[in-house]
N, C-alpha and C positions, 0 to 999 in steps of 0.2 A: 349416683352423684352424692357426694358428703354434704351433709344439711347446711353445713356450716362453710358452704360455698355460697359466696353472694350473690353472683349470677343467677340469675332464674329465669329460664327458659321458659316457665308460665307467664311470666308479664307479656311474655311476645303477644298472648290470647286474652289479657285482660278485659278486654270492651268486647270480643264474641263470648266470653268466660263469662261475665257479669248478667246477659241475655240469654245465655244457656240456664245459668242457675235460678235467673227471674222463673223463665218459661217452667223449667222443672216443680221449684216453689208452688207456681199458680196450680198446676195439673194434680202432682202428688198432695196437696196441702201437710208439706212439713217443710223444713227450712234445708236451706243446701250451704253450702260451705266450700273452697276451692282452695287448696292450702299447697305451698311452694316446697320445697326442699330447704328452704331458709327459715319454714314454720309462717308465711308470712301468709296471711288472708289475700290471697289475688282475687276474690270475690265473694261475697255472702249475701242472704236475705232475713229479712227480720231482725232480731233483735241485734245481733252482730254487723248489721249491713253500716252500721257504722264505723266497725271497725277495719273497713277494708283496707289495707298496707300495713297494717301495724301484726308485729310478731305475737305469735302464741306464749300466753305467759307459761303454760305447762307442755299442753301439747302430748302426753304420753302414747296415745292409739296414734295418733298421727305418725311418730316419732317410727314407733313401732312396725308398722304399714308400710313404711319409707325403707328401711330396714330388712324387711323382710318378702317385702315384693308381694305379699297377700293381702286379701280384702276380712275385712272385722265384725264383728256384727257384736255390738254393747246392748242387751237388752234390760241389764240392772246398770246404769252409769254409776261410778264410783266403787262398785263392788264384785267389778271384775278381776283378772289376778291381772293384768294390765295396768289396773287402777294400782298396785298395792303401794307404786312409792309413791304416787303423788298425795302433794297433801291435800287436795279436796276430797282424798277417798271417805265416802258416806254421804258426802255433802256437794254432792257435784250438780252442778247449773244444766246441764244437759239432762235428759230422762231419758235417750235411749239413742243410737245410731249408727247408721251403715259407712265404714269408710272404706274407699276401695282406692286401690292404686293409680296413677295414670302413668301409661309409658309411651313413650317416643322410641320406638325400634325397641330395643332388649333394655333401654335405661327408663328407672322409674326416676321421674320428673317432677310427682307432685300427686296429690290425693283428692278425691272429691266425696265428701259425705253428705247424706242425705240426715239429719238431726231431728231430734223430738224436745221441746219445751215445756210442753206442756202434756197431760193425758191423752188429749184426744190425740195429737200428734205421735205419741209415746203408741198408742194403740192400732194407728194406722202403719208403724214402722212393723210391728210384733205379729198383725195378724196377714201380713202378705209379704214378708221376707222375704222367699224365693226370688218373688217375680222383682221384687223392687231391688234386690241384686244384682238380677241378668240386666235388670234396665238401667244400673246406674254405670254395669260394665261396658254399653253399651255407649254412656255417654263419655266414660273415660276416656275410651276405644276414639272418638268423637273429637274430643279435645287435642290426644296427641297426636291425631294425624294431620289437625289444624298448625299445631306444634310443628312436624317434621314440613307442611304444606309451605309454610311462612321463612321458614331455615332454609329450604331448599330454593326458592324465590331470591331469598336474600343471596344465598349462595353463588347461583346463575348471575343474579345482579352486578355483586360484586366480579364473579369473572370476565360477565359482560365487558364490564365501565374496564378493568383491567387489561382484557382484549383490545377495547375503544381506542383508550390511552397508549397502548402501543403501536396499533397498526395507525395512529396519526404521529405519533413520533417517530416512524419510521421513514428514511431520507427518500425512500423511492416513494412514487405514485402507487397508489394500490387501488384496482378497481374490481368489488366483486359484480354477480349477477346472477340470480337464480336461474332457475332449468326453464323459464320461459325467457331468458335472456334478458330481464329486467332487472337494473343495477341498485343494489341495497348496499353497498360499502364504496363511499368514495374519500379517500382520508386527505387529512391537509397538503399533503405534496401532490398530490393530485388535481386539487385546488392549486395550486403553485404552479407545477405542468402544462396544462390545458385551458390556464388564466380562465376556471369558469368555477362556481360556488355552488356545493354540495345540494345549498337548496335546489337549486334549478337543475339538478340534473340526479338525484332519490327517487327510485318510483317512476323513472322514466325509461323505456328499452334504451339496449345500446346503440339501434341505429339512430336513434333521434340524436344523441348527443353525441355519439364517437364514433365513426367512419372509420375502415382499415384495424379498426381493433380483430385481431384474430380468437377471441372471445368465445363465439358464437360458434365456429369447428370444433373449439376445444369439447363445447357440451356436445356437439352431436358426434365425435367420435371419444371421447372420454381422455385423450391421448394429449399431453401439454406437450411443453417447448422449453429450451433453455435460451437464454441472450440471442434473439432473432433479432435484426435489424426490419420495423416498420416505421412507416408512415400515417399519420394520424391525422384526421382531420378533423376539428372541434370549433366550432365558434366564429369558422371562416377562415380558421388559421390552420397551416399543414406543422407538425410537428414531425421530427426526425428522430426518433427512440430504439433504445434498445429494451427489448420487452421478454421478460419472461414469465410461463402462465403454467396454471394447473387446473386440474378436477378438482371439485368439491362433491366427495361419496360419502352416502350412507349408509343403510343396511343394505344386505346383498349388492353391496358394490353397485351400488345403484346411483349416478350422479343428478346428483342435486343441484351444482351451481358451477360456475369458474372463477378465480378470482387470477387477475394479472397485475405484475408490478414495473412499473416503468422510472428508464431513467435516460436525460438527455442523452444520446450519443455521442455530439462532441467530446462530452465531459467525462462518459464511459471509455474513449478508446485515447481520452489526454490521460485518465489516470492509469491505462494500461500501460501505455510507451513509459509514462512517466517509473512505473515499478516494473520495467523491462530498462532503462537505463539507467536509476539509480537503484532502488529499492535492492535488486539484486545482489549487486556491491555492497559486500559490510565489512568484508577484511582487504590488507592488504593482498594478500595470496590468489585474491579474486578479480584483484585489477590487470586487465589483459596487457602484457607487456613482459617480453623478452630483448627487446633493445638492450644494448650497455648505458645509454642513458636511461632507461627506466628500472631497471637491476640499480642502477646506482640511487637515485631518487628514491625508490621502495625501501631500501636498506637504509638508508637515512633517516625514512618515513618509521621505520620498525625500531630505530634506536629511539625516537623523541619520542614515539607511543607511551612508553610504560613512566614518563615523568606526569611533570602537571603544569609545564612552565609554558607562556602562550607561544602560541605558533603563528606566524605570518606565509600562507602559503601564495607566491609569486606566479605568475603564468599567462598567459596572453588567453584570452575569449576564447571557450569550449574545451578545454585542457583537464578539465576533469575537478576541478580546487575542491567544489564540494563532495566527491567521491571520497579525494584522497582524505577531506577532513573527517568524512564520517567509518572511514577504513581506520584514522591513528583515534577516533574514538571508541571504537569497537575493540580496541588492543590496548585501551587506555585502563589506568584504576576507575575510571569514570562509566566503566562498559554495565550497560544495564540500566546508565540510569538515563535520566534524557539528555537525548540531541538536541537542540531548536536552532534553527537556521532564518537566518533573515537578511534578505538583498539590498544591504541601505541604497542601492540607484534606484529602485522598483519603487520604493514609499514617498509619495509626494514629502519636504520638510517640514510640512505645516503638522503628518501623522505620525512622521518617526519618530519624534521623542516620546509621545504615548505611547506606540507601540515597544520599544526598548526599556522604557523605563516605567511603563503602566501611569493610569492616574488614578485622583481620590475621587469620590463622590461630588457633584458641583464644580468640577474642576472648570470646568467650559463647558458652554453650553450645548445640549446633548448627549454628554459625560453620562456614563450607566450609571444605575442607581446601587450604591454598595461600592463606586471605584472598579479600576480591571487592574489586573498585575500584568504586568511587561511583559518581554520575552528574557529577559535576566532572571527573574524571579520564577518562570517556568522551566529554566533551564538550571533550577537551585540542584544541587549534587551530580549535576551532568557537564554538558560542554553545549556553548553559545559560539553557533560561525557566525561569524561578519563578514557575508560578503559584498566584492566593492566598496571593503572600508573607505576608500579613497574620495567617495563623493559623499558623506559627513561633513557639515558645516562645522565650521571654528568651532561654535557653539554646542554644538553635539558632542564637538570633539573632548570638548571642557570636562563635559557630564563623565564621556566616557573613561578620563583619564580617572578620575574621582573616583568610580569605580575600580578599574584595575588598580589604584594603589590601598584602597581602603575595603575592597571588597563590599561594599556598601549601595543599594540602592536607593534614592530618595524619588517617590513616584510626583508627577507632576499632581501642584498644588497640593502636595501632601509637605508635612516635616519630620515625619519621623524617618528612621534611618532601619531601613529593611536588610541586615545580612545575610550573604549570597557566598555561596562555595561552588564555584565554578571553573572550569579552564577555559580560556578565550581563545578558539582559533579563528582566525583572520584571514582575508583572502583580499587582491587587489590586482587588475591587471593594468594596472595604471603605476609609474616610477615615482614611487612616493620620498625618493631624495631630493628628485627633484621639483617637487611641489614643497616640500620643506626650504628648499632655498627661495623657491617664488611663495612663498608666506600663505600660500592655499593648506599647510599642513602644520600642525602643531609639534616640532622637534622632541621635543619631550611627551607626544603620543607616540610618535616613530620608533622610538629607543626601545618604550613599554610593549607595544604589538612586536616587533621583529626581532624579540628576544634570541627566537630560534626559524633562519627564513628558510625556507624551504622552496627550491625553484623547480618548478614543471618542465619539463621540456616540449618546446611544440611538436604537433606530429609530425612536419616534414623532417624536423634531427633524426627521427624513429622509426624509419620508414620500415625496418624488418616487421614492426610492427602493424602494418595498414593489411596487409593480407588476414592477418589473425583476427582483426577488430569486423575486416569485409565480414569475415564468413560466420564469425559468433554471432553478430548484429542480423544478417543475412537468415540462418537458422530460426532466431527471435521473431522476427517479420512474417517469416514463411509461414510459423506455427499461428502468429497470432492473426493470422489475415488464411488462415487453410489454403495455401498454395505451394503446390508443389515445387517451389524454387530450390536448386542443389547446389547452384556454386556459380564461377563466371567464366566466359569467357576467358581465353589470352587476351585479347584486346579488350576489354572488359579491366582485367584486372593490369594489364600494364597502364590505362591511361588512369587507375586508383593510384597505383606506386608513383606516379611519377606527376603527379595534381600537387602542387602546394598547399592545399589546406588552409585557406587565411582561417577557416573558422574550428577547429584540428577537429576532436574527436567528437564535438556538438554535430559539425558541418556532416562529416560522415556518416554517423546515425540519420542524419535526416535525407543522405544520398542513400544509402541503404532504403531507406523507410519506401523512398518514392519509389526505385528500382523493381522492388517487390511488388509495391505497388501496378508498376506498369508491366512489366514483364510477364509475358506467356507460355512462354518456354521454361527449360529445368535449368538452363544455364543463361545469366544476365546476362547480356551481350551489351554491345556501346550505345546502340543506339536506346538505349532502356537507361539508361544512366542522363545527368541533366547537360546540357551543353555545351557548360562552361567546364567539365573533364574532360571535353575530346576537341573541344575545338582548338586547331594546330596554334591559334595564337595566343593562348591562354594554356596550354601544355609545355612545362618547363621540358627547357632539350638539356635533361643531362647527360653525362659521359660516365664512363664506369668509374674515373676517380672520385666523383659526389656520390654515385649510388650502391653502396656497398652489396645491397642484393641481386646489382644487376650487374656488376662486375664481373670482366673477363667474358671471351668469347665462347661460345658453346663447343664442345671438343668437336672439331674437325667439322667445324662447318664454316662453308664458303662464301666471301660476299656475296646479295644477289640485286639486282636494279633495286633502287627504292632504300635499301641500308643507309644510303646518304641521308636521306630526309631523320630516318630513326638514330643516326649516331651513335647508335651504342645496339651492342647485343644483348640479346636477352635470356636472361640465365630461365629454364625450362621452371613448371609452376612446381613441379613434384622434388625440384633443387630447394626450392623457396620452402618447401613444406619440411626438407628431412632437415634445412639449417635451423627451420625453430621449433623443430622438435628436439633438437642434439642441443642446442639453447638452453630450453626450458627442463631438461633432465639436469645438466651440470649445472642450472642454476639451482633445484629442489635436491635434487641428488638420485641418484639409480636404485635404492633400492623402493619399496614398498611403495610405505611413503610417500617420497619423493614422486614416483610415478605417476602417485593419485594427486598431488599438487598440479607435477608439473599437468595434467590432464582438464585442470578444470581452467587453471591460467592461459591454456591454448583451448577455453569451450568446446573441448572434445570427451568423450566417455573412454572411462582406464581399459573397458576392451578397446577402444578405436586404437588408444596409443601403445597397445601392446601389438597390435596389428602391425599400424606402421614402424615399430620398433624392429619387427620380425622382416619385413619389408624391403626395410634401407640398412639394415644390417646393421645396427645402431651399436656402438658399446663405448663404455666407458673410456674416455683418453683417444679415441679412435676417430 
């Protein structure tokens, strides 16, 4: 280490330094000295013992010693060859001394000498050399491993508090326990989880305070678990978790401890559905639909992508608005940068204008401290959906116009003016003309949002598409709940095609979800479906002129009792599968490409569709 670094690793030892070199002083009677790599006295006795912190005015053997990693032995001071540049040479204050090295692992650190002031001290350094070398080497030896003892402390420490600080930052419960099953890490979500406090439950086994924790197997077969659904009992309270655990091993794989992290369930399998129905979706190419109404819609959706002008997407509850918005963001110049999405019905009015347009510090009371920024402001170089613009107050609506014409945020009880580069897509399934004519809408909001409208079509227009949405959603479910479900019923899936949908592709997903749910079998069948799909007075009767996939008789088949009730024949399911697969080719195109599109827009794999290609005899124009 260069002298002339200021850090000194010896002040770590100053106060055991300063009682080392007393102790020595009093035994040896001659004076001792402890000097830094910055020349600095970290300790002395006698006549220097007042110079302790202050630098070496010369310093040459020290200087030296540091330098060359060897120990010195001055028995003329001043008129060694050591001595030659300084200029006390002849006339040096010292009469005689031992300076030896100190090191901390292979780096020298700092020096400690044993000094003569005077004769008799001069005579006690000169006539027992040897030994008082081995033994100052001794004390050097002494000092740096106090040195690396104190670093290495500090070191653990620091990783420790590091460790500390994360594993309570982290969103799940974390509970460890050593190999006697007595629990040493309980972090703050944990505390949050089990409504009980770190203190009261450190130091105490896990059955006292956690019931059904699978913990305790983990240490006696060594073997963890991934996302297991338990039950927890704590406090008096049962808890519903998703839990995943490990070993805690040491040398020779020997376990030490478990440590398991928990996280609500609910909330574990809302954010699963929730990135199995949107998350998924981020182009258009991805949104399942070979309808002519949805081919026409996507293509629409593919030209306004690549502008920056806002968009107002149209369509009745569950239709998909926020998909398609975050599909023409994902193919926008905006792609990359943030989404933010926000449901003006969902936010009481008293919190939407904070939350849209943030506030300042003081703003109201309970306002953070520092102000929050909006969701405009976080959506700075990206795209802001609005959905259910429709239920914004006048007043909202005011703010918001101010915005899209000036590009400008001003956060509540603030005044300065925040600019924002953003595209605004919009969503409503409410007739915002005609809430413009009953003065519940601001005309000149209307003009600025529905620059470019964009209409959804419900699913019953689309019905080629309800088999594709069944079986992709179906697939989804199956894997995320481990049940072997493969597909549905005939009757199964004609009372899907032929359900009206009030709540379109929301309502579906959540008939999927349950069907799965209940279903034992590898094919859904009706009565696994919810009741309002099969019940004969709630099942639309239509004829083959409304239902274009059920159109036309089945070749050469004959009425039989009971046709009367169904009204219409029903075209075979493997008709239904080769019409949108011959669909979804001429809409991507035959070759490569095209293939592996059309493959993922009907959630199948490019071998499945080269299968059924080969199958149905598929070709081009054919």
């Amino acid at each position: 280490m260069s002298p002339n670094n200021s850090f000194s690793r010896l002040s770590q030892v100053q106060g055991s330094g300063q009682k080392i070199a007393a102790a020595m002083a009093s035994v040896l009677g001659v004076e001792v000295e402890i000097i830094d790599t910055n020349l600095v006295r970290v300790a002395a006795t006698g006549s220097v013992r007042s110079q302790v912190g202050a630098r070496l005015k010369h310093g040459f053997v020290n200087k030296y010693v540091l330098e060359h990693g060897q120990p010195v032995f001055i028995n003329q001071a001043g008129h060694h060859s050591i001595c030659t540049a300084c200029p006390l040479q002849g006339d040096c204050f010292y009469r005689a001394s031992i300076v030896y090295p100190i090191r901390a692992a292979e780096a020298v650190i700092g020096t400690i000498s044993l000094t003569a002031f005077d004769e008799g001290q001069k005579e006690r350094l000169t006539t027992n050399t040897e030994n008082l070398q081995e033994f100052i080497g001794h004390m050097a030896d002494l000092i740096g491993s106090k040195v690396l003892e104190i670093e290495s402390f500090a070191e653990k420490s620091k990783v420790a508090g590091q460790l500390a600080a994360v594993v309570d930052a982290v969103y799940e419960g974390l509970v460890a326990v050593d190999r006697e099953g007595v629990i040493t890490h309980f972090n703050s979500s944990a505390e949050r989880i089990f409504k009980l406090s770190k203190e009261k439950v450190l130091g105490k086994h896990l059955k006292q305070v956690l019931t059904g924790v699978p913990l305790l197997e983990v240490l006696q077969d060594g073997r963890g678990f991934s996302s297991r659904e338990v039950f927890v009992n704590a406090g008096g309270r049962r808890f519903h978790l998703l839990s995943t655990a490990r070993s805690i091993r040491g040398e020779n794989n020997l376990v030490l401890g478990a440590v398991a992290s928990f996280r609500d369930f609910q909330e574990a399998q809302k954010l699963a559905y929730e990135y199995i129905s949107a998350g998924q979706v981020i182009t258009l190419d991805q949104i399942i639909g070979v309808s002519p109404a949805m081919q026409k819609v996507k293509a629409q959706a593919e030209k306004i992508a690549h502008g920056n002008s806002t968009v107002l997407i149209l369509g009745e509850t569950g239709t998909g608005k926020e998909i398609f918005a975050r599909a023409i963001h994902a193919e926008s110049p905006f792609a990359g940068k943030p989404f933010v999405a926000i449901n003006c019905g969902a936010i009481p009015e008293s919190l939407l204008e904070s939350e849209l347009f943030g506030y300042e510090e003081g703003a109201f009371t309970g306002a953070r401290r520092g102000g929050k920024p909006g969701k405009f402001e976080l959506a700075d170089g990206g795209t802001i959906f609005l959905d259910e613009i429709g239920n914004m107050s006048l007043y909202l609506q005011a703010k918001l116009l101010r915005v899209l014409q000036e590009r400008q945020v001003e956060r509540v009880g603030g005044t300065r003016l925040i600019p924002v580069n953003i595209r605004v897509i919009a969503a409503t399934n409410a007739d915002l003309q005609e809430m413009v004519q009953k003065g519940t809408f601001r005309e000149d909001l209307y003009y600025r949002v529905s620059v470019i409208p964009l209409v959804l079509p419900p699913l019953r227009e689309r019905k080629e598409d309800i088999p594709l949405l069944l079986m992709y959603y179906m697939k989804r479910f199956a894997d995320l709940l481990h049940k072997d479900v493969r597909g549905f019923t005939d009757e199964a899936m004609r009372a899907c095609v032929n359900y009206q949908w009030p709540g379109n592709v929301r309502e579906l997903i959540n008939v999927v979800e349950y069907a799965v749910n209940i279903e034992d079998e590898q094919l859904i069948s009706l009565s696994s479906l919810p009741a309002r799909l099969w019940q004969k007075e709630q099942v639309a009767d239509q004829d083959a002129a409304t239902t274009p996939m059920l159109a036309g008789n089945r070749a050469g088949r004959q009425p039989v009792a009971g046709d009367e009730e169904e009204n219409a024949a029903i075209v075979p399911l493997e008709e239904m599968e080769r019409v949108a697969i011959k669909l979804a080719l001429d809409r991507f195109g035959w070759h490569e490409e095209g293939k592996r599109r059309a493959a993922a827009a009907l959630g199948i794999s490019r071998a499945t569709i080269y299968r059924k290609i080969e199958k149905y005899q598929l070709r081009p124009g054919g």
